[in-house]
C-alpha positions in Angstrom: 94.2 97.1 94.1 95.2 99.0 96.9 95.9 103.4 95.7 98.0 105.1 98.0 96.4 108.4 98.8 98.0 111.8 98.9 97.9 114.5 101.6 96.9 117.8 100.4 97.3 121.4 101.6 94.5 123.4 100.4 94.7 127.2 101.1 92.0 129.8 100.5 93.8 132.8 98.6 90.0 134.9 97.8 87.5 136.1 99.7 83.8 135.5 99.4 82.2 138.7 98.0 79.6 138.1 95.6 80.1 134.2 95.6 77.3 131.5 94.9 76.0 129.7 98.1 77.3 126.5 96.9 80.4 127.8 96.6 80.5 129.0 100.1 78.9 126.0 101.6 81.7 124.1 99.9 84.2 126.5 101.1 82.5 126.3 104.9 82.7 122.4 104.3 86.6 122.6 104.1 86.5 124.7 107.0 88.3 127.3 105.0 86.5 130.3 106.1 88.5 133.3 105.5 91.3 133.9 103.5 94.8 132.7 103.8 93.1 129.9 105.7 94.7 126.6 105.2 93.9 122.7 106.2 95.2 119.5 105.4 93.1 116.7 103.5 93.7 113.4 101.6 93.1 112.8 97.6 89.9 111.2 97.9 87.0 111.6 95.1 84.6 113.3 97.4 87.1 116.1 98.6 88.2 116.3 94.7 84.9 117.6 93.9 84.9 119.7 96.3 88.1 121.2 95.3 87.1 121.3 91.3 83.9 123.3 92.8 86.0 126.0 94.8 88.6 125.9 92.1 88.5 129.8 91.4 88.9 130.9 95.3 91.9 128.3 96.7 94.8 126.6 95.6 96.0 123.1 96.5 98.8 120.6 96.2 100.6 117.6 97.2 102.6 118.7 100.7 105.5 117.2 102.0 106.3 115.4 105.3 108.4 118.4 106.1 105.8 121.1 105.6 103.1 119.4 107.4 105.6 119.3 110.4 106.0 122.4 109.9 102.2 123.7 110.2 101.5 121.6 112.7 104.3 122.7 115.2 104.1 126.9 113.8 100.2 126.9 113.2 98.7 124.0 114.6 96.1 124.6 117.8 93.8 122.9 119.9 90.9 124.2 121.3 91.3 127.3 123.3 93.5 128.7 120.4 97.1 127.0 122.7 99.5 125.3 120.5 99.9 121.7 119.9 101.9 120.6 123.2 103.7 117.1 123.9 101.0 116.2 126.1 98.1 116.9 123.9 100.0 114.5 121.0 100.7 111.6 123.5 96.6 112.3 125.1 96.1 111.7 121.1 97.8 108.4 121.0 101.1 109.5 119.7 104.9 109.5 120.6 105.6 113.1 119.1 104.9 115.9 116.4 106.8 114.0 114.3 105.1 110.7 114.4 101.8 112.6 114.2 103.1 114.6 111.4 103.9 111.4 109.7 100.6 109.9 110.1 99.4 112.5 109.0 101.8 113.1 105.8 101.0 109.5 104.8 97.0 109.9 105.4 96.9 107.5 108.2 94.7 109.8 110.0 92.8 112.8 109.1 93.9 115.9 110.3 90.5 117.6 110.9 89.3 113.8 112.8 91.7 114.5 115.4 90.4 115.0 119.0 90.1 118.8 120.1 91.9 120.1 117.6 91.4 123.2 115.4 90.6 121.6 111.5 92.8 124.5 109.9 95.7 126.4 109.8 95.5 130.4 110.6 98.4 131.6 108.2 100.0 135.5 106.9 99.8 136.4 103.7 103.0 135.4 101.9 105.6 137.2 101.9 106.5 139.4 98.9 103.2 138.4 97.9 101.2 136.3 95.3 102.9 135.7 92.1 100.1 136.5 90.0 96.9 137.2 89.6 94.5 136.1 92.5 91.9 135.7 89.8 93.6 133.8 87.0 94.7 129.7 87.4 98.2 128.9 88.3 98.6 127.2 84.7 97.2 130.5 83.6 99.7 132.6 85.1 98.0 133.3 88.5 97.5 131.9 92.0 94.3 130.3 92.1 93.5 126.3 91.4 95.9 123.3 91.3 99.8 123.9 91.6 101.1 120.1 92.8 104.6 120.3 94.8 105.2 124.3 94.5 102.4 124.5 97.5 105.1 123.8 99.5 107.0 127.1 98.7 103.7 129.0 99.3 103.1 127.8 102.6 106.7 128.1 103.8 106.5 131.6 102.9 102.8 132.3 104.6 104.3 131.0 107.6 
């Protein structure tokens, strides 16, 4: 029985004053080091763990092919901080953005595996800010936590 996995945009929305080591190693493991941090991963069990540990301080959700194109040609960089170009993609093994942000979208490869590539996304704080509380859930009313397909409306405006 053969799952199809999910790509996931997780997005660090706290910072890390007065928070367990764990919870910063955890954080550190995403490579979600500051806030309004963001990086692309797939729905395995192992990063679902890590997610239900670091809960309180980022949000996740299932992205679509359109916003993962989208951070990849606005925020995506390789090493150096230079943006990804044509020729780094086709160095990579790929015909274009799009086909990498397709392989990507349908978690054929992992974002942070790729070759000389920077394993998150630097973004702005939204605009017109959070809606809600950076302290309470999203079910609850806030910002933090799980918050399926609506990620994609958070990221388009933190771009």
């Amino acid at each position: 029985m053969t799952e199809k996995r999910k790509c996931l945009a997780v997005i660090r929305v706290r910072g890390i004053s007065d928070v367990f080591r764990e919870i910063k190693e955890t954080l550190r493991l995403l490579h979600l080091t500051r806030n309004c941090h963001a990086t692309l991963i797939d729905d395995r069990p192992s990063y679902l763990g890590m997610l239900h540990k670091a809960k309180h301080y980022v949000t996740w959700g299932e992205v679509s092919k359109e916003t993962a194109m989208l951070l990849l040609k606005e925020r995506g960089r390789i090493v150096g901080n230079k943006k990804i170009t044509d020729e780094y993609i086709q160095e990579a093994g790929y015909k274009s953005l799009d086909d990498l942000a397709e392989n990507i979208y349908k978690t054929e490869v992992e974002y942070t595996s790729l070759p000389n590539i920077k394993p998150l996304f630097r973004l702005h704080p939204p605009k017109k800010g959070f809606k809600g509380k950076v302290k309470k859930s999203y079910t609850a009313g806030g910002v933090t936590g799980y918050r399926g397909e609506t990620i994609n409306d958070l990221i388009k405006r933190m771009i």
